[in-house]
VOBA-1610 file (N, C-alpha, C; in pm, whole numbers, padded with zeros to 5 digits, always signed):
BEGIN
Unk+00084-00119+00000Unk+00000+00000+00000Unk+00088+00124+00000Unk+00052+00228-00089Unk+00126+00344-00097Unk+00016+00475-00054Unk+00099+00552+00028Unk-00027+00667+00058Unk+00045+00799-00013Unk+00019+00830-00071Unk+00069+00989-00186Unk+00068+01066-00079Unk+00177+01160-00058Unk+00192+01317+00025Unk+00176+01392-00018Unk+00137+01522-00018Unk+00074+01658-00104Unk+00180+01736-00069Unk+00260+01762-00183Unk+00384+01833-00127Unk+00418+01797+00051Unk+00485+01713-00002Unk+00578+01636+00102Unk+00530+01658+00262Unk+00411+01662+00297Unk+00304+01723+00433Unk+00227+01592+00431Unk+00278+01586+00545Unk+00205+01457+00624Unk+00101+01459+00682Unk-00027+01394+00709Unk-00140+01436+00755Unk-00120+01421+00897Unk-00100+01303+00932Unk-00042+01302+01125Unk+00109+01219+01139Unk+00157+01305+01201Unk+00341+01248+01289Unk+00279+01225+01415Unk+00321+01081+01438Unk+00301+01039+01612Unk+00446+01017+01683Unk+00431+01119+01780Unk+00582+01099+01881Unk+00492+00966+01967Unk+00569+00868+01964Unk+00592+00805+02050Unk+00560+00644+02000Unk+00644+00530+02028Unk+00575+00391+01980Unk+00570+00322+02084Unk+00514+00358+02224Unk+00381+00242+02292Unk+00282+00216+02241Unk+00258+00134+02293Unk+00065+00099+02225Unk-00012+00214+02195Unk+00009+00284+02251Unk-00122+00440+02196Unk-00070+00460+02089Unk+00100+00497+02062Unk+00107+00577+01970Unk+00123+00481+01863Unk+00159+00330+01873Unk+00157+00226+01752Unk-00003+00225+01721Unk-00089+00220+01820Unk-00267+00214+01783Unk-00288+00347+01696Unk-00220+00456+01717Unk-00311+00548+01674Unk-00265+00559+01538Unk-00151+00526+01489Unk-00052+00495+01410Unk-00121+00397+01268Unk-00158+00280+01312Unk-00233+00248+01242Unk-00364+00246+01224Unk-00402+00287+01288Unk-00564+00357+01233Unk-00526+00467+01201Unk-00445+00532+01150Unk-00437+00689+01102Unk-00412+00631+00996Unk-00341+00540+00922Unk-00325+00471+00826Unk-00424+00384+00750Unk-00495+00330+00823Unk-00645+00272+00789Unk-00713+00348+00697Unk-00722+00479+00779Unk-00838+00574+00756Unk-00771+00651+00596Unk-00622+00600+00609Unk-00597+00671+00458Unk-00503+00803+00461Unk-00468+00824+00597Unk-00376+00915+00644Unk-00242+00886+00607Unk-00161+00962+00576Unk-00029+00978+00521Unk+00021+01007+00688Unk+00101+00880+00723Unk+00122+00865+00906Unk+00281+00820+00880Unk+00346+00912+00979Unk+00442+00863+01065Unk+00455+00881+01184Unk+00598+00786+01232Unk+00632+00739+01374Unk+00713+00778+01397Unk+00770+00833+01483Unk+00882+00870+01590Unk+00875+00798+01712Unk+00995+00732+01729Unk+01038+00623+01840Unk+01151+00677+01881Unk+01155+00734+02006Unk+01342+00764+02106Unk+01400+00607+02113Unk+01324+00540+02182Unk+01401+00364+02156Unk+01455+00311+02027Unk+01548+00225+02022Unk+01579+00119+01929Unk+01453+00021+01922Unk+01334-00010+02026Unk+01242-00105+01958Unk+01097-00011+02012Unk+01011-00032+01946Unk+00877-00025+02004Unk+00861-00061+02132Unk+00700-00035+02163Unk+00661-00122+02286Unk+00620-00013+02415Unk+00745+00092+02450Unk+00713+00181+02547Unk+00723+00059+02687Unk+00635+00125+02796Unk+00659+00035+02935Unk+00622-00075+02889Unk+00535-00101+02839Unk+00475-00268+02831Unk+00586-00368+02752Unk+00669-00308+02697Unk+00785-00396+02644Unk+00853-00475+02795Unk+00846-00413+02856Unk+00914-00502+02996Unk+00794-00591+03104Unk+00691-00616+03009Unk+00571-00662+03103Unk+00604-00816+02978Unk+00609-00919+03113Unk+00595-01057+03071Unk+00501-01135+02998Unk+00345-01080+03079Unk+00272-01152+03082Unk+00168-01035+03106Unk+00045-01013+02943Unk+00007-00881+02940Unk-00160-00931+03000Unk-00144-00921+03135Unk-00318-00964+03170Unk-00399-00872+03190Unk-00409-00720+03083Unk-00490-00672+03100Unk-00553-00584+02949Unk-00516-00715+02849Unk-00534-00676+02722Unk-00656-00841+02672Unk-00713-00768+02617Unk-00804-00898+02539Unk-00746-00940+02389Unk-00686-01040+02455Unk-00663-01193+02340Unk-00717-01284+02394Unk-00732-01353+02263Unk-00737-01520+02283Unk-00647-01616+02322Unk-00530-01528+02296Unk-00399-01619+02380Unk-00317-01506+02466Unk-00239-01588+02556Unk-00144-01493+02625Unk-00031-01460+02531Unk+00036-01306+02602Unk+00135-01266+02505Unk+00199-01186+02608Unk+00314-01161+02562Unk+00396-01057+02657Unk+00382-00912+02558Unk+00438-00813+02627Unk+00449-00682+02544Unk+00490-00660+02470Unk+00662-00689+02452Unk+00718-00744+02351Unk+00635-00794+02194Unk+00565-00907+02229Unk+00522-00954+02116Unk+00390-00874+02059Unk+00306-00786+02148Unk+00214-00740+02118Unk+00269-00640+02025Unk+00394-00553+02078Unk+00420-00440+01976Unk+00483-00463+01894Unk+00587-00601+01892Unk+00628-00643+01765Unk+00482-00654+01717Unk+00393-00736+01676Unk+00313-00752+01606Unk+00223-00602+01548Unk+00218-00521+01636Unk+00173-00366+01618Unk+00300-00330+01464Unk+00373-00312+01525Unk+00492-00317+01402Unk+00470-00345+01268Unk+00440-00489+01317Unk+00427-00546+01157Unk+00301-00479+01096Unk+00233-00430+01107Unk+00084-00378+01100Unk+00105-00277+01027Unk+00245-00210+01122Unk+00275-00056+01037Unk+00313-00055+00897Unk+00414-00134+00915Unk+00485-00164+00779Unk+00385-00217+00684Unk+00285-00280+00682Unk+00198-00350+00619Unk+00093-00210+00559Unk+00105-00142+00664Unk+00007-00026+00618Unk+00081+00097+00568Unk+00189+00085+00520Unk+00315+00183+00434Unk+00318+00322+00585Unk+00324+00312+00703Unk+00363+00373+00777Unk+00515+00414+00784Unk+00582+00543+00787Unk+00716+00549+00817Unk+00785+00527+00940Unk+00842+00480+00972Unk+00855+00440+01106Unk+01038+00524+01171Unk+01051+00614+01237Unk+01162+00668+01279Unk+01234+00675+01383Unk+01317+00587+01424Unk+01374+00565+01561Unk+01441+00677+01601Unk+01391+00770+01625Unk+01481+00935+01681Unk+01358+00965+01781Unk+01406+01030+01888Unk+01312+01137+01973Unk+01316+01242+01902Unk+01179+01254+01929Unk+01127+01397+01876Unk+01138+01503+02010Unk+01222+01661+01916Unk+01281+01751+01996Unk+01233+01844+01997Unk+01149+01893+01899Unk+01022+01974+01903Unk+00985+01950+01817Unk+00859+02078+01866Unk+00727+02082+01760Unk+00750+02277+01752Unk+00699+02314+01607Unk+00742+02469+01574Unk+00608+02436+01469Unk+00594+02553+01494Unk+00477+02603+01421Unk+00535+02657+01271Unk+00498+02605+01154Unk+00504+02587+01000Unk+00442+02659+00935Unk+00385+02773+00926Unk+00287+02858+00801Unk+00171+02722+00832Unk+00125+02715+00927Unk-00017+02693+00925Unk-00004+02533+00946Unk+00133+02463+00961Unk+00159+02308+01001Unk+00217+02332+01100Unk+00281+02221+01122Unk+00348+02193+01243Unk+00489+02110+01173Unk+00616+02174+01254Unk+00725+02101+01177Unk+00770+02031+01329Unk+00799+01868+01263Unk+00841+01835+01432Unk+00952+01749+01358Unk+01085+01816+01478Unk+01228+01830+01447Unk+01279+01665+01579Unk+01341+01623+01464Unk+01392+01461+01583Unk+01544+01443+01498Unk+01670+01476+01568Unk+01763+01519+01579Unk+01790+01598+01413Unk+01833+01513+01293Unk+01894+01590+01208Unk+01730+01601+01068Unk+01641+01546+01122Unk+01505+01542+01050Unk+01445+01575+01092Unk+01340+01675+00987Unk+01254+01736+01041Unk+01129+01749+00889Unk+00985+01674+00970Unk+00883+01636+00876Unk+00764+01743+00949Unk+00683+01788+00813Unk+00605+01885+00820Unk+00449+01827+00863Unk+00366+01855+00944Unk+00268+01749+00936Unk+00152+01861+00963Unk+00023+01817+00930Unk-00109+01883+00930Unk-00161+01868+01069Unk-00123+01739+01149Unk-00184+01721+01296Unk-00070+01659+01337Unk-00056+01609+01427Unk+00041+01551+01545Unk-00003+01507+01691Unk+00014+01362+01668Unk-00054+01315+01845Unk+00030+01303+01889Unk+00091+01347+02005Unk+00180+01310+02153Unk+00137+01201+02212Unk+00220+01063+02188Unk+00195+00938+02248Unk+00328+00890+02324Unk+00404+00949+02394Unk+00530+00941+02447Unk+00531+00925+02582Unk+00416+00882+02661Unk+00468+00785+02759Unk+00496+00903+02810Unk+00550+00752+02974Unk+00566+00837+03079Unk+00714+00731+03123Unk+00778+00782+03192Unk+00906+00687+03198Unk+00968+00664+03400Unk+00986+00552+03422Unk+00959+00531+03571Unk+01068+00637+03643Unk+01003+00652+03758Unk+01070+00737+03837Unk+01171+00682+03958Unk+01296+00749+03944Unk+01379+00722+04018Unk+01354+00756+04202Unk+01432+00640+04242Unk+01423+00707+04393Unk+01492+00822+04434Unk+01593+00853+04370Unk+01675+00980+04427Unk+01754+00982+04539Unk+01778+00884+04572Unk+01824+00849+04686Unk+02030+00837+04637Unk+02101+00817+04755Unk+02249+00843+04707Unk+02276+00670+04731Unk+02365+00691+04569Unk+02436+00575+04546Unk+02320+00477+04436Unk+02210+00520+04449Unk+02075+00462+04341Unk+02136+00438+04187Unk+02175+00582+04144Unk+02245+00548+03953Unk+02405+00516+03964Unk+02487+00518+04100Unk+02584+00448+04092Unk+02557+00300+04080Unk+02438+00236+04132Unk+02487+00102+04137Unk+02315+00057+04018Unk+02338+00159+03915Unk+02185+00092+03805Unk+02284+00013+03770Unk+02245-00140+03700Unk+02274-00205+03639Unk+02386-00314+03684Unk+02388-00262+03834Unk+02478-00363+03952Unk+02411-00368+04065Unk+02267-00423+04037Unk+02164-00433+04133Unk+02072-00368+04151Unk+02065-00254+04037Unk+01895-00169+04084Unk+01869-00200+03897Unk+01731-00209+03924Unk+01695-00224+03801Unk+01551-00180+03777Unk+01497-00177+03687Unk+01336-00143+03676Unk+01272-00255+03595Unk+01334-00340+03554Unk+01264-00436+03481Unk+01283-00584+03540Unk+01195-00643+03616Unk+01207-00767+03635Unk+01252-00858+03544Unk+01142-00890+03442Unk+01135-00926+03300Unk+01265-00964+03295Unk+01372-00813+03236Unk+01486-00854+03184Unk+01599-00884+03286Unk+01587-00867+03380Unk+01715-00902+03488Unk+01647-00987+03587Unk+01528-01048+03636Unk+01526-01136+03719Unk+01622-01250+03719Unk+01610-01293+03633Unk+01725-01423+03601Unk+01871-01422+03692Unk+01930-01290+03705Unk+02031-01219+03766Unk+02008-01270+03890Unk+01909-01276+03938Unk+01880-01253+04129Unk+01798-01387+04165Unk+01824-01496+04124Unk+01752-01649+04134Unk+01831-01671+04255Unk+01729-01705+04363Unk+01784-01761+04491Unk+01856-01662+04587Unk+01821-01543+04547Unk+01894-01466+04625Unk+01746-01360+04656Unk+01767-01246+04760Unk+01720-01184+04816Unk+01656-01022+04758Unk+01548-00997+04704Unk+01551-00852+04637Unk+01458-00789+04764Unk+01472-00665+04681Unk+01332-00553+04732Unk+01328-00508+04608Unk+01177-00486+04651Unk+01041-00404+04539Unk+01004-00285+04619Unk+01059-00161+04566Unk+01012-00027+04615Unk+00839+00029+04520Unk+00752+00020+04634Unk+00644+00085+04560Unk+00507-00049+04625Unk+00359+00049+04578Unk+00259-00037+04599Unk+00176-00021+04522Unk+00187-00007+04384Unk+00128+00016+04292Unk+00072-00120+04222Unk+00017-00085+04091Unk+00046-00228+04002Unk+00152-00284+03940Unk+00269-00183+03948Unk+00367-00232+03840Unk+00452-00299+03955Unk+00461-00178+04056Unk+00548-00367+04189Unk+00497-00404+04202Unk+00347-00489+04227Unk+00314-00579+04250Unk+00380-00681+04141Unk+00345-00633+04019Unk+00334-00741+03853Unk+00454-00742+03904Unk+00583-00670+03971Unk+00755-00694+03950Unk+00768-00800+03997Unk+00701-00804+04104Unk+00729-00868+04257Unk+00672-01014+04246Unk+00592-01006+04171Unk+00573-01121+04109Unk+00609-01192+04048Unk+00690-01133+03957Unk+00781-01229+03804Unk+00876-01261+03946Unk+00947-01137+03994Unk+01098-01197+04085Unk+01013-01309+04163Unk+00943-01352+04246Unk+00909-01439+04328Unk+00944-01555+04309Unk+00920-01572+04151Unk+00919-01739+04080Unk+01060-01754+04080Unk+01158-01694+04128Unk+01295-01761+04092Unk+01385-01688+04222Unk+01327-01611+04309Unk+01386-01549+04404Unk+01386-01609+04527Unk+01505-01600+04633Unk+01459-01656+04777Unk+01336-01611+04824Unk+01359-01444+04838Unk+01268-01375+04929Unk+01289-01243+04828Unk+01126-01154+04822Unk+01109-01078+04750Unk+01030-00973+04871Unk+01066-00883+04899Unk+01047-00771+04977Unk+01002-00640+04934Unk+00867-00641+04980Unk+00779-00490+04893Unk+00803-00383+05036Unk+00874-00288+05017Unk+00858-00208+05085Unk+00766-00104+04977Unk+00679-00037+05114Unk+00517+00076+05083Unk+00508+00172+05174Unk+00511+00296+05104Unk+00504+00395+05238Unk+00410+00390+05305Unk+00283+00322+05234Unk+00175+00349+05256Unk+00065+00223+05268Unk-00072+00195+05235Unk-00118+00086+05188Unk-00118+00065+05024Unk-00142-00090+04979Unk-00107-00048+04872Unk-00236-00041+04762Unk-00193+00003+04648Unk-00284+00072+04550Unk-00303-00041+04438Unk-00283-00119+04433Unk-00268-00203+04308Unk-00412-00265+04348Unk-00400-00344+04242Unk-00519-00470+04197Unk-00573-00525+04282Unk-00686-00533+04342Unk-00702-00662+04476Unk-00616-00817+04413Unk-00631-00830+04247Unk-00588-00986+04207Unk-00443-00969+04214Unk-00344-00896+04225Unk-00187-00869+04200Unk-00223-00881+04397Unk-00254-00808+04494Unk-00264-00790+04610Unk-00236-00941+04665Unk-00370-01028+04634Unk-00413-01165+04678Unk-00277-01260+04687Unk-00265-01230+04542Unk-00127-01306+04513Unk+00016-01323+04551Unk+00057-01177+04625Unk+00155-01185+04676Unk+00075-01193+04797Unk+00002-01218+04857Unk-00004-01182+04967Unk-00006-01347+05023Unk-00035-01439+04903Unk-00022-01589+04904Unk+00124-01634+04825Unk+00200-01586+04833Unk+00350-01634+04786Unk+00400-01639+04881Unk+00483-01731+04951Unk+00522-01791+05083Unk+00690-01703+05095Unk+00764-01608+04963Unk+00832-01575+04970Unk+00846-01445+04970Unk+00725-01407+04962Unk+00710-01235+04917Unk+00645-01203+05086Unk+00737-01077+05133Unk+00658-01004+05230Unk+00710-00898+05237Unk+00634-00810+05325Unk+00559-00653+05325Unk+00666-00553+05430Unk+00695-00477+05365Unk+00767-00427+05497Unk+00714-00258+05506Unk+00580-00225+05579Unk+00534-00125+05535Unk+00575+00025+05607Unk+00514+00146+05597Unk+00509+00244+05637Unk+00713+00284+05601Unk+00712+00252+05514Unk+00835+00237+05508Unk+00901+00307+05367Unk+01039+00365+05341Unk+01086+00478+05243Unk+01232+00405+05237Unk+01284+00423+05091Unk+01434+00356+05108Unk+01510+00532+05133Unk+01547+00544+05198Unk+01668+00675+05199Unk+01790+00662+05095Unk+01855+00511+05116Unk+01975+00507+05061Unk+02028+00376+05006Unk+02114+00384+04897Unk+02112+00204+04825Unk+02244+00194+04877Unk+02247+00073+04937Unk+02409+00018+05037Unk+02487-00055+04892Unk+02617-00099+04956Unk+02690-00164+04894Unk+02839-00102+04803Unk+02927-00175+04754Unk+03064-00104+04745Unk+03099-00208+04595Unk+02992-00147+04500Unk+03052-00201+04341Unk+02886-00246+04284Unk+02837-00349+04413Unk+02698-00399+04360Unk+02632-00408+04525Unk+02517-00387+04474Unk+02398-00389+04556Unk+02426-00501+04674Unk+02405-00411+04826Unk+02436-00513+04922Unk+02301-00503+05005Unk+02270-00374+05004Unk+02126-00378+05091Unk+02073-00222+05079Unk+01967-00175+05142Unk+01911-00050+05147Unk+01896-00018+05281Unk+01896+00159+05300Unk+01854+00167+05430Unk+01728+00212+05407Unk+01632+00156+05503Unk+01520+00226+05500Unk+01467+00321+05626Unk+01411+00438+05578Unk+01303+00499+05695Unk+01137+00476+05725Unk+01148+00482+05851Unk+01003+00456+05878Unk+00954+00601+05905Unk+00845+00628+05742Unk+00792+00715+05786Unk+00696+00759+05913Unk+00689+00717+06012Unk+00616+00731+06136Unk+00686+00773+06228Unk+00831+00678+06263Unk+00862+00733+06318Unk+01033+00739+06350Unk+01030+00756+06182Unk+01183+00815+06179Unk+01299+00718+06168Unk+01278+00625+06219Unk+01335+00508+06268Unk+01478+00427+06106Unk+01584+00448+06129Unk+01621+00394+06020Unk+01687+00243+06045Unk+01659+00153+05936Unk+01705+00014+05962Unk+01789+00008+05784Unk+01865-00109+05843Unk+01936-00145+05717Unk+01909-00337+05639Unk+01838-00348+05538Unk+01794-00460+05479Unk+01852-00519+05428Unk+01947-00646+05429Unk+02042-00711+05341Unk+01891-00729+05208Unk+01960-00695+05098Unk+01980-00763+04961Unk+02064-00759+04842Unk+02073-00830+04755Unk+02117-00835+04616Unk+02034-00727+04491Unk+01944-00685+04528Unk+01865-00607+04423Unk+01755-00542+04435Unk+01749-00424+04381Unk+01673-00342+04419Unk+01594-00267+04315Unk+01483-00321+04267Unk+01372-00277+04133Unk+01276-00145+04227Unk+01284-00014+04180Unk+01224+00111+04220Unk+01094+00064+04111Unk+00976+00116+04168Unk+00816+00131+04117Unk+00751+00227+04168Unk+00739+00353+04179Unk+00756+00456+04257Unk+00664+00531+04189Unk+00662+00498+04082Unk+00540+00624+03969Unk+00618+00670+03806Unk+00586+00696+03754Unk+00650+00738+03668Unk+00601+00908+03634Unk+00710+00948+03513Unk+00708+01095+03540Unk+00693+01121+03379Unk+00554+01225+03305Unk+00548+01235+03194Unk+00679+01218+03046Unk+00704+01217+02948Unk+00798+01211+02880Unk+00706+01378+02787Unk+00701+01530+02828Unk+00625+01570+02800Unk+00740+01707+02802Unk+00905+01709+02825Unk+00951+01814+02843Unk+00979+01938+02714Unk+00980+01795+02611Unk+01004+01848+02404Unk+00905+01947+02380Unk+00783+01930+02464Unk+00674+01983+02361Unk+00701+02194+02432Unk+00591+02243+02299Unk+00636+02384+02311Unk+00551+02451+02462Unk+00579+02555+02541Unk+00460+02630+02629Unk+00322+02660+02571Unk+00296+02645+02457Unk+00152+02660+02365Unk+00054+02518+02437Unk+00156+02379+02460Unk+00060+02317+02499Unk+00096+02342+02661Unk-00061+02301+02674Unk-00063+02373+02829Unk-00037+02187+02945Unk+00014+02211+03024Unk+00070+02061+03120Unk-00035+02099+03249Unk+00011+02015+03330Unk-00094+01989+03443Unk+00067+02026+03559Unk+00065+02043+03660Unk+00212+02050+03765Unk+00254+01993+03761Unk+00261+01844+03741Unk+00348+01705+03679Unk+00378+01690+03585Unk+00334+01775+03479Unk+00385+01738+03346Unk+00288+01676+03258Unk+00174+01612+03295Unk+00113+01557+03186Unk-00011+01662+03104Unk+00049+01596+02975Unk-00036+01760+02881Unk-00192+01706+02927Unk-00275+01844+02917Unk-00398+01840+02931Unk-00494+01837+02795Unk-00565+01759+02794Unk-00623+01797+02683Unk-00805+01829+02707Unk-00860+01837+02605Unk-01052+01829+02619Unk-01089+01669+02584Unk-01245+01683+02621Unk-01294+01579+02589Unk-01218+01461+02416Unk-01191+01565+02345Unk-01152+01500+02220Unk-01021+01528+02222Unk-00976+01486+02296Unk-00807+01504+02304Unk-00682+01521+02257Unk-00790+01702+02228Unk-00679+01776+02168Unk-00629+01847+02298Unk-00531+01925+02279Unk-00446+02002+02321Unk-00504+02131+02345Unk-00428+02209+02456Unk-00449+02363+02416Unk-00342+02418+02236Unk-00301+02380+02172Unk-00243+02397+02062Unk-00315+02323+01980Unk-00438+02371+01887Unk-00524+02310+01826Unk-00478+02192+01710Unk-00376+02207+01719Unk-00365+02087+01602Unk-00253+01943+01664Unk-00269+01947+01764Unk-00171+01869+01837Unk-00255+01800+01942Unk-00262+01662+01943Unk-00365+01554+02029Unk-00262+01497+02158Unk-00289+01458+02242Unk-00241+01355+02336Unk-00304+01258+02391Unk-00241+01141+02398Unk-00282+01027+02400Unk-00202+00939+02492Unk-00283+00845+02611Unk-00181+00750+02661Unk-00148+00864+02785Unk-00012+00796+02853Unk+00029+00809+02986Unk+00073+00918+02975Unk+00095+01034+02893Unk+00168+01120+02861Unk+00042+01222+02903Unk-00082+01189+02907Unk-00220+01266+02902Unk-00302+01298+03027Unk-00293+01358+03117Unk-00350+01401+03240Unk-00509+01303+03221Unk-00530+01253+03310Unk-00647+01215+03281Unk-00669+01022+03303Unk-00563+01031+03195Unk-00521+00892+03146Unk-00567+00746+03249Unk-00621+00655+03248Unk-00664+00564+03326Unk-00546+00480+03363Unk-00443+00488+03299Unk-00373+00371+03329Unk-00370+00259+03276Unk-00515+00219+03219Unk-00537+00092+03126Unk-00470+00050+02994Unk-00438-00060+02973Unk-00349-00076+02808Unk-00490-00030+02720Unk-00600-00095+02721Unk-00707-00101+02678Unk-00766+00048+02645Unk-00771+00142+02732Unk-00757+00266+02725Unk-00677+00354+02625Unk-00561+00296+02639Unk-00458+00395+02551Unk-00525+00360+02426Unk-00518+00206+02364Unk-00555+00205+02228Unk-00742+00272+02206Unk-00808+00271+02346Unk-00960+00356+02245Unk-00899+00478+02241Unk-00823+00557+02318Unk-00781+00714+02283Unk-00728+00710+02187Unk-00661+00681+02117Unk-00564+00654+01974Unk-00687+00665+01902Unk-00777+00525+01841Unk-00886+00528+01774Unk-00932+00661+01784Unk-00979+00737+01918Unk-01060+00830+01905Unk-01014+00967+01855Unk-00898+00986+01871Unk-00801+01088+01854Unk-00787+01103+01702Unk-00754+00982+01640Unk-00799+00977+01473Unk-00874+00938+01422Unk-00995+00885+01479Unk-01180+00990+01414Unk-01184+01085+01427Unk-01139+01184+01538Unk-01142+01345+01518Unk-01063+01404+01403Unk-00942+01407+01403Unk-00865+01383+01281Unk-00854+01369+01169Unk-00921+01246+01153Unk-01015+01189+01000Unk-01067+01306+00944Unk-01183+01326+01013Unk-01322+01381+01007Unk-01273+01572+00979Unk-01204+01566+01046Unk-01126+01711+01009Unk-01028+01726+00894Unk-00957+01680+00872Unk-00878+01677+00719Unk-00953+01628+00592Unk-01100+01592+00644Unk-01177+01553+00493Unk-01264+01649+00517Unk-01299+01744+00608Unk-01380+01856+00593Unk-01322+01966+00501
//
């Protein structure tokens, strides 16, 4: 399939290839849109590339993330999508387009959805990015294997430590969720560790500082109540803490929320009328995989419906 450009103007450029921005990607292409992609990664996928086991997407079979956005991929290419592994560094306003610049290229486009994710947040704590990749990690998935039979902590009480804390369990001695608080995740992610004979809770609790002299030996933690600091032998230490918009490229025209995530209206556009957001990047956003791809869809029916008016 070939889609013709009208003097070299693209109808929609999507920053970002997670699921929103691969969904919106090809239905902008469906619909007959002259679509490209901008990817900061070497692969697709966004967070869900590091999710094992995707239980909150409807198939008929199980799949990991990985394979979902490879397969998104193939979709693109199938639907003559351009596909560009550069972050996009801005967006500048064009005689009436939008030119969005990703390092030494720069493509002119009629609309533009912001699908760029949100990217996990560090603890901040001292000695944390001295010892990434010698015991702190954010992806179970790809480094559990590393820590079989040995001792971790899971910072956070969300869904994504729970899902961490989970993959590590199956191959770990003891898997340790420290929570400042109670936790927020799933009652079914909850149940589950809460029935793994190796996973336990160490709550009201904050890491201050990551121990050890080359690789990960243990953390100190504080008790937020009452101050109290203790020190935790382990081998590894996966932060789940929240993540923080990927929303710094875009211009002051679009308007952000105090965290960073752009705001949009019901049809999720932007305060910069020709620029959509979509996905974790989007104030609002549910959190759901399922979610990101109906905002995509919906983002280019508005879209559609406007470039054929």
């Amino acid at each position: 399939m070939s889609v013709r450009r009208r003097r070299d103007i693209w109808d929609v450029v999507v920053a970002g290839g997670g699921i929103a921005g691969l969904t919106a990607a090809w239905y902008a292409a469906r619909r007959g849109l002259a679509t490209a992609l901008f990817e900061a990664q070497p692969n697709c996928g966004g967070q869900i590339a590091t999710v094992n086991v995707l239980d909150d997407w409807p198939s008929a079979e199980e799949s990991s993330g990985v394979e979902l956005a490879a397969a998104l991929v193939d979709k693109l290419h199938g639907q003559a999508v351009e596909v560009f592994y550069q972050p996009v560094r801005a967006l500048v306003p064009d005689n009436g387009l939008l030119r969005v610049e990703a390092g030494g290229r720069a493509l002119r486009a009629r609309r533009v959805i912001i699908a760029t994710g949100a990217r996990l947040r560090s603890l901040g704590v001292p000695q944390e990015e001295a010892m990434r990749g010698k015991g702190v990690s954010q992806c179970a998935h790809c480094d559990g294997y590393f820590f079989r039979g040995q001792d971790v902590v899971v910072v956070g009480g969300g869904d994504a430590a729970l899902q961490e804390a989970l993959v590590l369990a199956s191959g770990c001695r003891a898997v340790m969720i420290v929570a400042r608080s109670g936790l927020r995740a799933k009652s079914s992610y909850v149940e589950r560790a809460a029935g793994a004979t190796n996973v336990r809770f160490v709550w009201d609790s904050v890491v201050d500082a990551v121990l050890g002299d080359g690789t990960v030996s243990g953390v100190r933690l504080r008790n937020v109540k009452s101050g109290a600091l203790t020190d935790l032998a382990c081998t590894g230490v996966f932060p789940f803490i929240g993540v923080e918009p990927n929303s710094d490229f875009l211009p002051t025209s679009v308007r952000r929320d105090e965290s960073g995530r752009v705001l949009t209206d019901a049809s999720l556009r932007t305060s910069e009328p020709s620029v959509f957001a979509i996905g974790a990047v989007r104030a609002g956003y549910s959190g759901e995989l399922v979610n990101a791809a109906s905002e995509a869809a919906a983002a280019v029916a508005t879209i559609a419906g406007e470039l054929a008016a």
